[in-house]
Structure formats: C-alpha cells, structure tokens
C-alpha positions as CSV (number, residue, x, y, z in Angstrom):
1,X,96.7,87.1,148.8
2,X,93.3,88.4,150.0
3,X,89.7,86.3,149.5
4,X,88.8,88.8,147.0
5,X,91.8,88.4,144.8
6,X,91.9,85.2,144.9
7,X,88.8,84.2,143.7
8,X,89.2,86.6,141.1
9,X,92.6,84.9,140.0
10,X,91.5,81.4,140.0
11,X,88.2,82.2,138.1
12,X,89.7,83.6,135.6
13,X,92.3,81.0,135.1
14,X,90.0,78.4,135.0
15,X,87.7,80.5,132.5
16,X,90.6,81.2,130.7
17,X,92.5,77.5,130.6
18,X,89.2,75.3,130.5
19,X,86.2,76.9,128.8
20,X,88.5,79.1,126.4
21,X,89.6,76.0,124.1
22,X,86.5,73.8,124.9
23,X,84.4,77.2,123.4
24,X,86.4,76.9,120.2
25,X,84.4,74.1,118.8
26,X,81.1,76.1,120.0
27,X,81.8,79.4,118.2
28,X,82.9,76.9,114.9
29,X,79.4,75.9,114.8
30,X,77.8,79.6,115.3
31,X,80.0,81.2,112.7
32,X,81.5,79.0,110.0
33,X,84.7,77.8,109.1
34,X,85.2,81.1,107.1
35,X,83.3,85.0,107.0
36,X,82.9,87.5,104.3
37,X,86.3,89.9,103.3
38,X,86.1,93.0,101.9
39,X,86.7,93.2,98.3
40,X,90.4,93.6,97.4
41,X,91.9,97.3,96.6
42,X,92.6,98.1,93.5
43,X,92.3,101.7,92.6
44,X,96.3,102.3,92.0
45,X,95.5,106.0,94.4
46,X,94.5,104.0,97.2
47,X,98.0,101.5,97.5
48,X,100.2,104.9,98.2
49,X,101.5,105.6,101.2
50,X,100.3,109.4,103.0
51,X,103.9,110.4,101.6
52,X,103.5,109.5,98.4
53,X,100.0,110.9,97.9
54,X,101.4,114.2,99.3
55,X,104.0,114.6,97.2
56,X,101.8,113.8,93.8
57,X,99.2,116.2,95.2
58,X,101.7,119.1,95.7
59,X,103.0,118.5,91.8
60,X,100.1,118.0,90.3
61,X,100.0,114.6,89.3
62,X,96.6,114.4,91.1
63,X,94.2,116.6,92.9
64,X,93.3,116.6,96.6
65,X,89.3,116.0,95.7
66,X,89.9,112.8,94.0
67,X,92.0,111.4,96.4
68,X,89.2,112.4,98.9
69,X,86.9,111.5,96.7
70,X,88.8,107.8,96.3
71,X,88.3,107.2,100.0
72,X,85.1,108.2,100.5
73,X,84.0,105.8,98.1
74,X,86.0,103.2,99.2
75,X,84.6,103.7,103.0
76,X,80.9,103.5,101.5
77,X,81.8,100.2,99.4
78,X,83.4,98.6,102.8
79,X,81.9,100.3,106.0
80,X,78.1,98.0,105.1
81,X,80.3,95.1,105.9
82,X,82.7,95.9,108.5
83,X,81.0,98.9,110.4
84,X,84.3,100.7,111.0
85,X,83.1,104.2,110.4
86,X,80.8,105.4,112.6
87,X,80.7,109.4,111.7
88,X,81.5,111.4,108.5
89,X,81.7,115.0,107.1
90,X,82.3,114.2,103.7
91,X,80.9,117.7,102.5
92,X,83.2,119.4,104.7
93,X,86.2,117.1,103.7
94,X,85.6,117.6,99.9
95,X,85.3,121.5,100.1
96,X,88.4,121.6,101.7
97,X,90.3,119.4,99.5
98,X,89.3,122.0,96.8
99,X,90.1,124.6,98.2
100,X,93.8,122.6,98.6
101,X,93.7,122.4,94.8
102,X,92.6,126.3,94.5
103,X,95.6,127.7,96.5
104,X,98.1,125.0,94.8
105,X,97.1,126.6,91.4
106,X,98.0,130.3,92.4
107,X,100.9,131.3,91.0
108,X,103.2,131.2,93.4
109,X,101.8,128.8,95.8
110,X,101.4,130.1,99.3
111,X,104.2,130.1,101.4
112,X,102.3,128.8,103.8
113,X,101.9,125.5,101.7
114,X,105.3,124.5,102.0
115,X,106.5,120.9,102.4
116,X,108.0,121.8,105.8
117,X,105.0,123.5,107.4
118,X,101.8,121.4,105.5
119,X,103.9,117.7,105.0
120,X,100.7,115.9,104.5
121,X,98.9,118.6,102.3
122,X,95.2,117.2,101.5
123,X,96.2,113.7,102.5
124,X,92.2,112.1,104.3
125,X,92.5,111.5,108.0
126,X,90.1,109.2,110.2
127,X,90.0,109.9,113.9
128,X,89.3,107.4,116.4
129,X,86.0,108.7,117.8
130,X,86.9,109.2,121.5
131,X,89.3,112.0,120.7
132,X,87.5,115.3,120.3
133,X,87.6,116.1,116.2
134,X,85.3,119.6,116.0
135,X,81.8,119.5,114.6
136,X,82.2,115.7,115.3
137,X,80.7,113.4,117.8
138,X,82.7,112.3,120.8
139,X,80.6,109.7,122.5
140,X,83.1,107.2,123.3
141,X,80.6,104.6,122.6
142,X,78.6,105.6,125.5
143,X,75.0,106.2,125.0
144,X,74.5,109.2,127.8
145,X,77.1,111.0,125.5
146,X,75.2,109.9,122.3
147,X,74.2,113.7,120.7
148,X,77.9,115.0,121.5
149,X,79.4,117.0,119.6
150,X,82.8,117.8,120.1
151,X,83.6,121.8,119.5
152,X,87.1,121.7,119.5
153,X,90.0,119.5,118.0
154,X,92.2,117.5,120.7
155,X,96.0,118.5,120.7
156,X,96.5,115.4,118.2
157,X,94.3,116.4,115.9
158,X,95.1,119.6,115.4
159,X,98.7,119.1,114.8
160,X,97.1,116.7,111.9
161,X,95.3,119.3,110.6
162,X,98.6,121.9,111.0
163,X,100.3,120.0,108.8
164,X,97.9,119.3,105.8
165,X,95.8,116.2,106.8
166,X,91.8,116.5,106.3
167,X,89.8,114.4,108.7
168,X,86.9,112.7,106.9
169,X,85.6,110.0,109.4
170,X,85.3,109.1,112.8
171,X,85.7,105.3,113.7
172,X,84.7,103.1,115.9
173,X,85.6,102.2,119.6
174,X,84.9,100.0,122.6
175,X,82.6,100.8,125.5
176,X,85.0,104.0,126.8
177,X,87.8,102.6,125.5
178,X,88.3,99.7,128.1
179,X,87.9,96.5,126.3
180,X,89.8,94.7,123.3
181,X,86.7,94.2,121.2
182,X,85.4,97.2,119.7
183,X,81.6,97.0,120.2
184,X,79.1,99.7,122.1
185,X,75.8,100.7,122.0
186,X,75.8,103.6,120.5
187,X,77.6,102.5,116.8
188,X,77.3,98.6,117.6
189,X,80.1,96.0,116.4
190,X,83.2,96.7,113.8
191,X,83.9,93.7,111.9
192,X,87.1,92.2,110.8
193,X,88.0,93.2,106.7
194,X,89.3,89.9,106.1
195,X,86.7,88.1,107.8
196,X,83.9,89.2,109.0
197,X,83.5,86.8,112.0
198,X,86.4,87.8,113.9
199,X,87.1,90.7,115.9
200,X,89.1,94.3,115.3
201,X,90.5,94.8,118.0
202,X,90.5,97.1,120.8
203,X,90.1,100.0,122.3
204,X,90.7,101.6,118.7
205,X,89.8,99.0,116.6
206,X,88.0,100.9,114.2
207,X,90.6,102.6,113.0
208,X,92.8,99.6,112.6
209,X,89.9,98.1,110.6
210,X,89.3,100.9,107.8
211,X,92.7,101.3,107.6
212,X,93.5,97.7,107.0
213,X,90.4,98.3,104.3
214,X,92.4,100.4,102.4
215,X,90.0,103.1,103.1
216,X,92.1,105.4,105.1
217,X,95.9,105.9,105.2
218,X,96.9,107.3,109.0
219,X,94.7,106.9,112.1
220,X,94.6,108.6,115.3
221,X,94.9,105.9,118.4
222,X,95.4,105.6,122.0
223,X,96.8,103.0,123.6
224,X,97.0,101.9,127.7
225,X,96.7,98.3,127.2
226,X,97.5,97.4,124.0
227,X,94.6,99.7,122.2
228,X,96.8,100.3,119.3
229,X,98.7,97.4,119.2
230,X,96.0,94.7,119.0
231,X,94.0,96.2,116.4
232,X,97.1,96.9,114.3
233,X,97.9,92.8,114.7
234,X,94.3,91.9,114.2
235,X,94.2,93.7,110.9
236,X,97.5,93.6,109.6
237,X,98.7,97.0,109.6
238,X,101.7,99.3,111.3
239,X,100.7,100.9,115.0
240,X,103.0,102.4,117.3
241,X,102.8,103.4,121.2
242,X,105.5,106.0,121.7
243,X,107.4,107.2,124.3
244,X,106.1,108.6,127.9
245,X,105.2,112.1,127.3
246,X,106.1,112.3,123.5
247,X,102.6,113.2,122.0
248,X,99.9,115.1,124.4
249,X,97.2,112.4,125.3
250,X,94.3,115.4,126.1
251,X,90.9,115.5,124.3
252,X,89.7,111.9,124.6
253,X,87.4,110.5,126.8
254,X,87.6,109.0,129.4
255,X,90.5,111.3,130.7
256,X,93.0,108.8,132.0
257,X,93.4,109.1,136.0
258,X,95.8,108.1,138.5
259,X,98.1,105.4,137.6
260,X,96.4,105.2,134.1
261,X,98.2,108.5,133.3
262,X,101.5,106.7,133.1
263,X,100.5,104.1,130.8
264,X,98.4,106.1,128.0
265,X,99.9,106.5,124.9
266,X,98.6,108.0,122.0
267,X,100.3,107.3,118.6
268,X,99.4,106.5,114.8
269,X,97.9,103.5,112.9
270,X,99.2,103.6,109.3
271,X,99.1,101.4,106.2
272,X,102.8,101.6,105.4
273,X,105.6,101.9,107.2
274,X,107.4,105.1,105.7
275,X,104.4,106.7,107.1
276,X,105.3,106.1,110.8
277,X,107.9,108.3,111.3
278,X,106.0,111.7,109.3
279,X,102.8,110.9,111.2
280,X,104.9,110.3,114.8
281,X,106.9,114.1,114.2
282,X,103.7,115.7,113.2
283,X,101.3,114.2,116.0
284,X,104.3,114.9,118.5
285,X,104.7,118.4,117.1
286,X,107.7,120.5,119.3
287,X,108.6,117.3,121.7
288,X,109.5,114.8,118.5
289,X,112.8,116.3,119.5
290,X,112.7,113.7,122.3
291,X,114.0,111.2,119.5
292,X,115.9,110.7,116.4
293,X,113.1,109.6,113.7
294,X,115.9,111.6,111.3
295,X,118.9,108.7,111.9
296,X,119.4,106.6,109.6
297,X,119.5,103.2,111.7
298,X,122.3,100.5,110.6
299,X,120.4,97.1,111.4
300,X,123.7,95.5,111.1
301,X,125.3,97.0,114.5
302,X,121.5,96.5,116.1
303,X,120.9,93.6,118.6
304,X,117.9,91.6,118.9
305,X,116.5,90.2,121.4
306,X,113.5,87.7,120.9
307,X,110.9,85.5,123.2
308,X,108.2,83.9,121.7
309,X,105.6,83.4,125.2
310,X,105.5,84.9,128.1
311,X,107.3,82.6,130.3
312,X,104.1,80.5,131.4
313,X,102.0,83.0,132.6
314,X,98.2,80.9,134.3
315,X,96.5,84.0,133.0
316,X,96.7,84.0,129.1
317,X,96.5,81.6,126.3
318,X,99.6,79.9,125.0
319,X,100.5,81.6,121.8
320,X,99.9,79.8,118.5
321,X,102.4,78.5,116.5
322,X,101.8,80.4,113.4
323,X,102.6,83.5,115.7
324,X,105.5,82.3,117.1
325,X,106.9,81.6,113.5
326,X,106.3,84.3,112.7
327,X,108.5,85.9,115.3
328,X,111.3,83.6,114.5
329,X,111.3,84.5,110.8
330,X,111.6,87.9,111.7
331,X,114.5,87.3,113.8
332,X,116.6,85.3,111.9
333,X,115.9,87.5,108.7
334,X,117.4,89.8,110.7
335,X,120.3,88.5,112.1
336,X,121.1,86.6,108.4
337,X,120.1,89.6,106.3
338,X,120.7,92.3,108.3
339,X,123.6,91.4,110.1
340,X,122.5,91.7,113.6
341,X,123.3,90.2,117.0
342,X,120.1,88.2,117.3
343,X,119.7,86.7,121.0
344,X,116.8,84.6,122.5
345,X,116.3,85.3,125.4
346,X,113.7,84.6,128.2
347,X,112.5,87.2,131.5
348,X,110.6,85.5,134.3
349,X,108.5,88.5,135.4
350,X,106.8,88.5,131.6
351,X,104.6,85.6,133.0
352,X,103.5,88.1,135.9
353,X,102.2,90.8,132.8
354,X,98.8,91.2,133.6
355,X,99.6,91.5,137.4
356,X,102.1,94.7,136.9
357,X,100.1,95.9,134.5
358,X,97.3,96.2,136.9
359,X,99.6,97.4,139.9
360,X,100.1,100.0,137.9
361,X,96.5,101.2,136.6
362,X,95.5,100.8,140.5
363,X,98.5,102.8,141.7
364,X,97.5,106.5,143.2
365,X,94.0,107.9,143.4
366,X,91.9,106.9,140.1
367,X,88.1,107.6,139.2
368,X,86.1,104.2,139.5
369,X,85.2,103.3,135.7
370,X,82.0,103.0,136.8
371,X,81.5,106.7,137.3
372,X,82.5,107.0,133.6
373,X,79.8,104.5,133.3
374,X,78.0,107.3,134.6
375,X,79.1,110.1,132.7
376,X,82.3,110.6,134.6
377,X,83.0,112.4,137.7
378,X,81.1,115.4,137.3
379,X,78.0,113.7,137.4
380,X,78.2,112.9,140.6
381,X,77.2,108.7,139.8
382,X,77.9,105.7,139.9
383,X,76.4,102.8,137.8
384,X,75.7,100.1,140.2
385,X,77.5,97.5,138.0
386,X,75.9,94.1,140.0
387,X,71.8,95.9,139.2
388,X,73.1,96.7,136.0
389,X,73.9,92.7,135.1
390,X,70.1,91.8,135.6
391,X,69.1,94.8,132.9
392,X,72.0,93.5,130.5
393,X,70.0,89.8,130.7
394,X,67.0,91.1,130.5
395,X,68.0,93.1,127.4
396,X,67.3,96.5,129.1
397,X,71.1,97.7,129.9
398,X,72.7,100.6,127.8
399,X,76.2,99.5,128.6
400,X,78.0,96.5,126.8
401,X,78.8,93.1,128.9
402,X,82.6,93.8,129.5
403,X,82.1,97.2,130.6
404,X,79.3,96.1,133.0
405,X,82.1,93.1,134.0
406,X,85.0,95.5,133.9
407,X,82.9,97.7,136.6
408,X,82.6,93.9,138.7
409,X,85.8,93.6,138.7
410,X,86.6,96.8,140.2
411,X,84.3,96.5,143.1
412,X,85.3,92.8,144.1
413,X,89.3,93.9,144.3
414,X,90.6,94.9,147.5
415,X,90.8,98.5,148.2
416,X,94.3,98.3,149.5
417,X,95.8,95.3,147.9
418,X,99.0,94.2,150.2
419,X,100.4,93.2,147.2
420,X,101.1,97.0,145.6
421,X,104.2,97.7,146.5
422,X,106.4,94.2,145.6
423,X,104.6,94.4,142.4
424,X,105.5,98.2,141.6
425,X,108.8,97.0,142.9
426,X,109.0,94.0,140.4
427,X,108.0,96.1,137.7
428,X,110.6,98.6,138.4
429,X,113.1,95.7,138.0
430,X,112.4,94.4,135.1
431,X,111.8,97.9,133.4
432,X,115.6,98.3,134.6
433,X,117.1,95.2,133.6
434,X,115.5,95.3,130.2
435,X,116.5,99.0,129.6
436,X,120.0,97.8,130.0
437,X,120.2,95.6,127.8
438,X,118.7,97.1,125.2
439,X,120.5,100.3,125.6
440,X,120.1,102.5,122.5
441,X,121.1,99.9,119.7
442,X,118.8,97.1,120.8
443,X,115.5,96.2,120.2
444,X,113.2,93.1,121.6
445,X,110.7,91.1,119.6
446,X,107.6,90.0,121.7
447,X,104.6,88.4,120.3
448,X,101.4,90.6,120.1
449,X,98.8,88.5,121.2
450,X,98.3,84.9,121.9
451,X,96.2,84.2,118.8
452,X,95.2,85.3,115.6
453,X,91.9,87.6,115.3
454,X,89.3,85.4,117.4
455,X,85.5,84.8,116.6
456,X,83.4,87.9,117.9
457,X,82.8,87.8,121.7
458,X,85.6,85.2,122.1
459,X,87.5,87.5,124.3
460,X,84.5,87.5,127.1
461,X,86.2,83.8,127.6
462,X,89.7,84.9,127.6
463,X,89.6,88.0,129.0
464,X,93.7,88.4,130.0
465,X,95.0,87.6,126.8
466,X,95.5,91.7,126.1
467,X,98.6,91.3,128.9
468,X,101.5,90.8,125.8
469,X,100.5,94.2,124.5
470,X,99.7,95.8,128.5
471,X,102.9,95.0,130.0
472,X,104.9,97.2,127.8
473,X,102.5,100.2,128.9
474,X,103.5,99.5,132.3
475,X,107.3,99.6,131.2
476,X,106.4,102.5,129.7
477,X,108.8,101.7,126.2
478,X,107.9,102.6,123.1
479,X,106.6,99.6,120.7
480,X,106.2,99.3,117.1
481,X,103.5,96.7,115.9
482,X,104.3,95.0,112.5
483,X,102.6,92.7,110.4
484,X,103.9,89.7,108.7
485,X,101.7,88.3,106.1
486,X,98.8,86.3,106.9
487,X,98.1,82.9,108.8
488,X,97.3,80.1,107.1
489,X,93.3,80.6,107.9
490,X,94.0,84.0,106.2
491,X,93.8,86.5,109.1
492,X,97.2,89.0,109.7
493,X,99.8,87.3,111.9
494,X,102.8,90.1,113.0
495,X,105.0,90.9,116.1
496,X,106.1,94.0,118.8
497,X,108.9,95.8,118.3
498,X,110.0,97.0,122.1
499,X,112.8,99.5,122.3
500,X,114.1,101.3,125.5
501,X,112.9,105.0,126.4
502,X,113.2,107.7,123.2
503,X,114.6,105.4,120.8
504,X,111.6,104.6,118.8
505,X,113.9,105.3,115.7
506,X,114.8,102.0,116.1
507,X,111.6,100.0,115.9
508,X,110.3,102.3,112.8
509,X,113.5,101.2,111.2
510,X,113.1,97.4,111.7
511,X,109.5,98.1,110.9
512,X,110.7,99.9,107.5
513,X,112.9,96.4,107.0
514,X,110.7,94.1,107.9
515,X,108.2,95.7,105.7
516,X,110.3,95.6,102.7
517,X,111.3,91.9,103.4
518,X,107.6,90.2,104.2
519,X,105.5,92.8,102.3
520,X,103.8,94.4,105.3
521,X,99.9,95.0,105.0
522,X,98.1,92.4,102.8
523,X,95.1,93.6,101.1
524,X,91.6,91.9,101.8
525,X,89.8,89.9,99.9
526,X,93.0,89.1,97.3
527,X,93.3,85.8,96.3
C-alpha cells in the first residue's frame, strides 16, 4: 500500500470511527433535538400518482392548468423552508398546460394526444439542474457557470417532454454533482421537508426533497455513487438506478469521463411506485426494450436475498438499528406474505465497497475534478485545490469545502496505484458470484445508508458512508430505493432493491409490494 494511500485510509478511518460519533453530541447542541417540517399535503390533486393525474386530465375530470397551478403553489408554500427549487418558468409551464386543455377540447382530440404516444399528458416535471432543460440554467452549482443557460433539452428530458410531461422547475444539486449533501454557491443549501436540520441528500438531492414535499410527482436524477439513491432514502420517496446503457446519460454536467462512464446512471425519483415503471420506459425511450417493465412478476417464485451491514467495512458507519429493522421487516413480509424464498446471506467483498468503487472511477484516462473546478477541460485550468483551502477559511473561495476536499484527495492518491488491477479483479468476482445467484427471479435487499438523514454538514465527518449506495454502481445492477415509513425521530427509513443486469422488473415489483404493504412515502409535517 503506498505512503499516499495509506495515510489517506487511516485518516479517514479515524475521522470516520472517532470524531463521527463524538461530533453527534456537538451538532445536538448547534441544532436542536428537532427542525421545522413542511406543512402536511392536503390538496386531494397533489396525493395522485403522474398516472393517475394523467388519466383524469385526458377525461376531463380536471384540467392541466390547475394541476400546474396546484404545484406551483405548493413549491412557493414549501421552497422558503427547504430551498429545493432553485429555477422556474412558471409562465411558460402554465401556457402550455392550456394549451393541453385547448387541444383536449377539439372535437376529435388530436391523434397525436394519444395515451400511447403523450402517456403523461400535462403531468408537472422538475429537472435536476445539471441536466440541460432549454431556456433554463445549467450551472451545476458552480459559480463560473452561474448566467448559463441551457439552449437545448438533454436526451432525458426530451423524451419527458415527448410523452406529455411539462417541466416547471429546476432543483437543486451539490458542487458538480460530487458530494452527498446538496449545497453550492450558486443556490446555497436544500433542506430536509421533514426537518429542516438534516440533509437531502446527494448529488440530486433537490429533487428528492420537493418531491418528498409533495410538490412535484417525477424527477429527473443521475446517479454514480448513490445520487439517486440517497436522496430518495433521506426523503422517503421511490428512486431507481437502471441498468448499464438503458437511458442516455448526455446533457448534464460534468460529462462523466473514464471509468466514471461505467458507473453513471440516470433514472427517475417518483412519489409512488406505479410511477416507476411509466417514467423508466419513457426516460429510456427505444432501449426500455432491454427489460420486461410489462411482466407481471409473481413474488411468490422470487428469492430474496438479504444483509443488513456491509460485512465490517473500517470505512463507514455501522448501520443503525432502526435501518436494519427495517430491512428485516421487508424480508420476512416477503417471504410470509408473498411467499418467497427469503435467504440471509453475507459477501465479504461488501466491506471492501468504497475501495472497488473507487478502482473503478480511477480506472482508464479521466479529467481531474479539479479542471471541472475550473470550468472543465476546455478551459485549459486547474483550481489549485491546496491555495484554494486558505480562500475557503478566509471566506474568499467560490467552491464548497467537499469539492475543494474532493480535489485534495485527488492530488494526494498515487497516480498508478499497484493496487488497480486485484481490485478490478475482486470486483469482477463478486459482480459474478452475485449475478448467479440472483439469476433473473432473485432480488437482494441491502441497506441504503448507514444512518437516517444526518444534521447538515455531518457528512464532512463521515465522508465514506455513501459506499452502500456506490458499490452497486460499480456492479453496475440496477437498484430500486424504497421507503419504509419513518424512524422513530421521524425522518424516512427504507432499503435497496439490487437485481442482476436487465431485470429491473423485478425490483419495481417488490417496490409496488412493498409500497402497498408499509404505505411508501409519508407526507411531512402529518401528525
């Protein structure tokens, strides 16, 4: 292990393991036993699912512009508290919800506005901010982009829009996407809805926050860490990371590079779980052929496999026993229930998460993050990360702590670490053994993160905690996120969902079940 790694390792370990739990007391003091919640939802049009609303919008039972309308109220009520939304063309967003309502009116109604080609006709649509929505800005939480304006719509979105969705807000994200709080410059920090203390989530926690609001129905995410994942656990709703290659990752900064390409992800984050599959085979467009989001699933011929740590991992918190119940509950509702094999089971390697993951973002030629810092590799820079510290203490830096530690990091690892190749190797091992036994009627339950939504700026003392959600980026296997009520402090608890390669049909069907036995999403602020 070379000098550089080393003392990387054990200083994180000992930030991690030592001044993690001692801190707990410390942010008590700062912040309270408990934050402010949004107010609870109540206006019967925003507790539908996207399916629902479409359906009553197409007959008539309500109009496009007051469901838009709806939401854009509800996003001014909630976004002074939790800062989820950073950009909005509500103008736009009306006038083309009318015009929805004007062409459903002719008699006959368009061809064109059929249920097979608009699925989600007039149905609102937030976008995380980093992927290109036109006439919006695309900043990525990075102030030399601040003024951006995007001129195009990224693949993603414009399937969205194909298919009926109108985008009415942008939300919020961390420093170029690379940190699990979402907090920049630019927009500043996104709060959590059920308690204003604790974090969203990130890379794209914003959209797992107004969601989880009950101010938007489907979100657009990315994920090649965890970055839908951990905001849909931290705020109690459904995310998923498909498959490799399923929906076109383009039109988000940064661009992943290198090894990074493998991992990214980008997926939905929706309210309720019959919305999962829709949103999947629209965002996917021609490739949602890959899998069968059409089969019906019979949970009594599935297996399930379940482990409630990582194995004993140095790097990351223990998980807390409200999680891990959690878990169990899910399991054995499904094996008593459901009627499936349900099998604990334990892999070695899982303790070794963060170190695959990170074999695998280093793997091939990548562009240093701090270039992006920069304003990517066209500029031809390079923030000088160890200057840029001083400016952040003296209150003079225009990047965000983890970034500027994130770019640290980067310089202080070897080059050529000797380790590579018996980590790819490892990897590739247990990304086979796990494929085979899940085979294509198996699914594995995996917590999502170590703890419940922690106090803001917590993560800066446990930084490695986001390797539950990373590993499964590096085993590149679709994962379904699904909440399970809340904790007893009143913050979302919920679990993964891992299935092998293309058969993401099956965790949007245990999703679907486990939704209809614990309730899924919980609104804020209820009693």
């Amino acid at each position: 292990m070379s000098i550089g790694y080393k003392f990387l390792y054990y200083t994180l370990s000992a930030v991690t393991f030592i001044l993690g739990p001692l801190s707990r007391f410390v942010f008590y003091l700062i912040y309270g036993p408990k934050g402010q919640s949004v107010s609870k939802v109540t206006n019967p049009i925003l507790l539908q699912s996207a399916k629902s609303l479409a359906q009553k919008i197409r007959s008539r039972e309500l109009t496009a512009e007051e469901v838009m309308k709806a939401y854009i109220d509800r996003v001014k009520e909630v976004n002074p508290i939790i800062n989820a939304v950073v950009a909005t063309r509500y103008t736009e967003a009306l006038e083309e919800a009318r015009e929805v309502d004007r062409l459903l009116s002719l008699k006959p109604v368009p061809q064109e506005l059929s249920v097979k080609d608009k699925p989600l006709l007039g149905v609102p649509l937030t976008v995380k901010e980093a992927f290109a929505c036109k006439g919006m800005p695309n900043t990525s939480g990075l102030v030399s982009r601040k003024g951006l304006i995007a001129n195009h719509d990224s693949p993603v979105v414009h399937n969205l829009r194909e298919a009926g969705m109108i985008p009415f807000a942008c939300t919020n994200t961390s420093e170029l996407c690379m940190w699990y709080e979402s907090a920049n410059r630019v927009y500043g920090r996104t709060k959590n809805a059920y308690d204003d203390t604790k974090i969203v989530g990130g890379s794209s926690g914003g959209e797992g926050c107004i969601i989880s609001a009950g101010a938007s129905l489907i979100g657009v995410g990315s994920d090649i860490g965890g970055s839908i994942r951990m905001p849909a656990f931290f705020n109690g709703v459904f995310g998923h990371r498909p498959s490799k290659d399923l929906v076109c990752n383009d039109g988000q900064h940064p661009p992943a590079t290198g090894g990074q390409i493998e991992l990214l992800s980008t997926g939905p984050i929706c309210r309720y779980a019959e919305d999962l599959p829709l949103a999947l085979r629209i965002m996917a467009g021609p490739t949602a052929n890959k899998i069968r989001l059409d089969t019906e699933v019979d949970l009594s011929k599935l297996r399930v496999l379940s482990m409630d740590d990582d194995g004993g991992s140095l790097l990351s918190s223990n998980v807390d026993q409200s999680i891990q119940q959690a878990l169990q509950k899910a399991a054995k509702h499904l094996g008593q229930e459901c009627g499936a094999t349900v099998e604990s089971v334990h892999f070695g390697l899982m303790k070794y998460s963060l170190d695959l993951w990170s074999a695998k973002m280093a793997s091939d030629a990548e562009i240093p993050f701090a270039c992006f810092m920069a304003g990517g590799k066209d500029t031809g820079q390079k923030i000088n990360c160890f200057k840029e510290i001083f400016k952040w203490l003296g209150g003079r830096s225009d990047h965000t702590l983890p970034a500027i530690g994130l770019g640290i990091v980067e310089n202080l690892l070897p080059k050529n670490d000797p380790r590579l190749p018996h980590l790819l190797f490892l990897l590739g091992e247990l990304r086979k053994n796990l494929i085979t036994l899940l085979g294509d009627d198996g699914v594995f339950l995996y917590p999502p993160h170590p703890v419940t939504a922690p106090y803001h700026n917590y993560p800066l003392l446990t930084p490695l905690n986001f390797s539950y959600t990373a590993i499964f980026n590096a085993l590149a296997l679709p994962v379904t996120q699904v909440p399970l009520g809340l904790s007893p402090d009143g913050l979302p608890l919920g679990v993964q969902v891992v299935a092998a390669p293309y058969q993401d049909h099956l965790t949007i069907a245990v999703a679907q079940e486990l939704e209809r036995a614990f309730g899924g999403w919980v609104t804020p602020g209820g009693s």
